[in-house]
Structures are given as structure tokens and as C-alpha cells.
C-alpha positions as CSV (number, residue, x, y, z in Angstrom):
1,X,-10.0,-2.8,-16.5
2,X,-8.6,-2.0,-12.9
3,X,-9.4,-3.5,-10.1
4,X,-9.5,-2.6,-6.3
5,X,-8.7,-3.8,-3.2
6,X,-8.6,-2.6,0.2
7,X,-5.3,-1.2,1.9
8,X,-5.0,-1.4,5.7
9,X,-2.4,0.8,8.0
10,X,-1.6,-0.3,11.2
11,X,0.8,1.3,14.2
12,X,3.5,-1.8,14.1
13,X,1.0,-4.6,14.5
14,X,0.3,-5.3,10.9
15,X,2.0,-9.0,10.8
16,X,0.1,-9.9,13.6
17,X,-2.9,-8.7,12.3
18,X,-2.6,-10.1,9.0
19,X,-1.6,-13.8,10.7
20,X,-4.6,-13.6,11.9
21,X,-6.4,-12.7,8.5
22,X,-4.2,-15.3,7.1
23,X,-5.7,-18.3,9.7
24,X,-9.0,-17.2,8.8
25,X,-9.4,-16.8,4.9
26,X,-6.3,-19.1,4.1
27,X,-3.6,-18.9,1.8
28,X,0.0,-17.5,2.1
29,X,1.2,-14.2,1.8
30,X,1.9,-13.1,-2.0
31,X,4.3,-10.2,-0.6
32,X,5.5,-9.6,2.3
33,X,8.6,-7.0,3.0
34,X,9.8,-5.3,5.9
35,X,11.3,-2.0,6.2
36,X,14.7,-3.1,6.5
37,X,14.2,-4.7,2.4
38,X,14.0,-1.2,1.3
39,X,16.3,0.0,-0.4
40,X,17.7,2.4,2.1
41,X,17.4,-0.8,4.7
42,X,17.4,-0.1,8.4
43,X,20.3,2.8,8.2
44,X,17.6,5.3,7.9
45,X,15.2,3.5,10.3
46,X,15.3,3.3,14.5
47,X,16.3,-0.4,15.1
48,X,12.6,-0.6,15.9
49,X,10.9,0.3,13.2
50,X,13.7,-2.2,10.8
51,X,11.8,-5.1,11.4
52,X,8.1,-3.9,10.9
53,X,5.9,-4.4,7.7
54,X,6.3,-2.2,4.9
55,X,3.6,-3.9,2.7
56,X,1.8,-7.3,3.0
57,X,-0.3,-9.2,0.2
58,X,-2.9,-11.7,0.8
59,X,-4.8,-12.7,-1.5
60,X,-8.7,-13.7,-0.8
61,X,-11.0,-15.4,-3.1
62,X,-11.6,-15.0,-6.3
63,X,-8.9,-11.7,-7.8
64,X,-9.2,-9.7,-4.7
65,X,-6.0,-9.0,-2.4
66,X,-6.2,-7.4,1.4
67,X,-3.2,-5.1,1.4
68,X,-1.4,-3.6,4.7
69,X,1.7,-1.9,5.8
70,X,3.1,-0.5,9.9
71,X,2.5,3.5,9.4
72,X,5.6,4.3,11.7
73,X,5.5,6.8,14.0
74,X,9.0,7.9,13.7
75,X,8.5,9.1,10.0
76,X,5.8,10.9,11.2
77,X,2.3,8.9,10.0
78,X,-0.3,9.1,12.6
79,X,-2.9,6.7,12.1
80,X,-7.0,7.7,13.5
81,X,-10.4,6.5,12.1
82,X,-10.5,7.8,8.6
83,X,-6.9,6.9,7.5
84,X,-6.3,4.0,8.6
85,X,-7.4,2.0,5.5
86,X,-7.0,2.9,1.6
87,X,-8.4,2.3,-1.3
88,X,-5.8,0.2,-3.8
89,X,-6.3,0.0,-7.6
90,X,-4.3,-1.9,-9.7
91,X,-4.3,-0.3,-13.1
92,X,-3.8,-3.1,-15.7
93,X,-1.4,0.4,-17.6
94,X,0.8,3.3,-16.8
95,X,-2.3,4.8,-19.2
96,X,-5.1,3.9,-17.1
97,X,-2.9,4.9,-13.8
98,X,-2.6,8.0,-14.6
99,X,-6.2,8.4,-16.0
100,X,-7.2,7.0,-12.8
101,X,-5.2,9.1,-10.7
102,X,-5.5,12.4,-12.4
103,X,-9.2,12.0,-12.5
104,X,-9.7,10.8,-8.9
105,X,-7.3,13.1,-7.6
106,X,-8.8,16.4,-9.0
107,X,-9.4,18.9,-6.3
108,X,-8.3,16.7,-3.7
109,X,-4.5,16.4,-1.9
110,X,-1.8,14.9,-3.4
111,X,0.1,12.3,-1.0
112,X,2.7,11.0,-3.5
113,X,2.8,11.9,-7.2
114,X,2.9,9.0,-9.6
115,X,6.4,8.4,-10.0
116,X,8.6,4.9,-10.9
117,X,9.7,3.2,-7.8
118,X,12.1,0.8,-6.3
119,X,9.9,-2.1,-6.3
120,X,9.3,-2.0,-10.1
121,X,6.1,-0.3,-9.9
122,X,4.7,3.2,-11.1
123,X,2.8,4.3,-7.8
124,X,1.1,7.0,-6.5
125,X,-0.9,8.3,-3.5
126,X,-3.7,10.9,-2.4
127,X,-6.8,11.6,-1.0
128,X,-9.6,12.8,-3.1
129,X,-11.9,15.9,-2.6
130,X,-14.7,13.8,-0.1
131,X,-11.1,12.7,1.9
132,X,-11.0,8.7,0.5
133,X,-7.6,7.8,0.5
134,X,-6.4,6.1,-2.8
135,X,-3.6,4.5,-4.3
136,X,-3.2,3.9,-7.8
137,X,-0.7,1.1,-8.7
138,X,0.6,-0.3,-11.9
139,X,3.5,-3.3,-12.0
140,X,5.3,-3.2,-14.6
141,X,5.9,-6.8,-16.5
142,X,8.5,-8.8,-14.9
143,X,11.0,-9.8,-17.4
């Protein structure tokens, strides 16, 4: 069965703000990668955006993991009330991902289809028809 977990964006303040959510529930981060880790680094970046968050893990209590990333202006994401946090599940299958996300997704707007990406995950992104943001996640087995 999936599970879910929220997804916070923030406008370049995200490793503060998860430090903080670090000193208070504990624990160190299980991810954390910046921009500039991608793989198409800091080239396609402003120098300032390089060195911002491009997705934070911390996991808190028993399964759950709060999730973030520094929506950068420069490629255009604007964060307001309403999109500034998402709804992450972690599909335990590339079946139940795309169940997931072509069920929830029905009728609503399609951010990023669910496609194979560069961090060894199949991932996808939308909003459904009552405008919750989603993301539907499965990694694939490390080998």
C-alpha cells in the first residue's frame, strides 16, 4: 500500500526551514540535494539559485517523511497559499503509481507526466480537479 507524506515549497529558504524542523523533531536528513547535483548542475542555473535545495527528506516518527524543495523564481515557480505544499505518495510499484496517478489525476491539470528520471525514480506531478497538488513517486530498487 502507498503511503503519503507532505511536500513543502519554499522561495530559497527551504534549508533553513528544514534546520529548524530538523532541531525540533530530530534526526538527520535522508536526502538532501541542491540544484547544482542535478544533472544539468549549475550551467543552466543563475549562480544564485546553484546552491539552493532541490529536495530535502526528513524523516519523522514512525514511516512518515516531511519533504521540501526552493521553488526558484528564475524558472518561473511562484509560490502563494494554496501551492506552497504537496501531497507526496510513495507508491510501493510503477503499477500502483500509475493507478494512483491516472486515477487522481482525472479531470484535473497535469504538472509532469509520469516519466523515469535522473534520480532513479518514476515520478510524476499534477493537481487534481478540487486543485490538491499531488505527487506520485515510485523508487526503483537500488541494486
Amino acid at each position: 500500500m502507498a503511503s503519503i507524506n507532505p511536500y513543502l515549497n519554499f522561495l530559497g529558504n527551504t534549508e533553513d526551514a528544514f534546520n529548524f524542523y530538523k532541531s525540533v523533531f530530530g534526526g538527520e536528513f535522508a536526502v538532501l540535494q541542491r540544484f547544482s547535483d542535478t544533472p544539468e548542475g549549475p550551467a543552466n542555473l543563475p549562480a544564485e539559485d546553484a546552491n539552493k535545495i532541490m529536495h530535502v527528506a526528513l524523516p519523522i516518527g514512525k514511516g512518515y517523511v516531511l519533504m521540501g524543495t526552493d521553488a526558484l523564481e528564475s524558472a518561473g515557480h511562484i509560490v502563494t497559499v494554496g501551492n506552497n505544499i504537496n501531497l507526496s505518495i510513495a507508491a510501493e510499484s510503477k503499477e500502483e503509481a500509475d493507478k494512483i496517478y491516472n486515477g487522481l489525476s482525472a479531470g484535473g491539470e497535469i504538472e509532469m507526466p509520469l516519466q523515469d528520471t535522473f534520480w532513479g525514480a518514476y515520478f510524476g506531478m499534477f493537481s487534481d480537479k478540487f486543485g490538491v497538488r499531488w505527487m506520485v513517486n515510485y523508487d526503483y530498487p537500488k541494486s
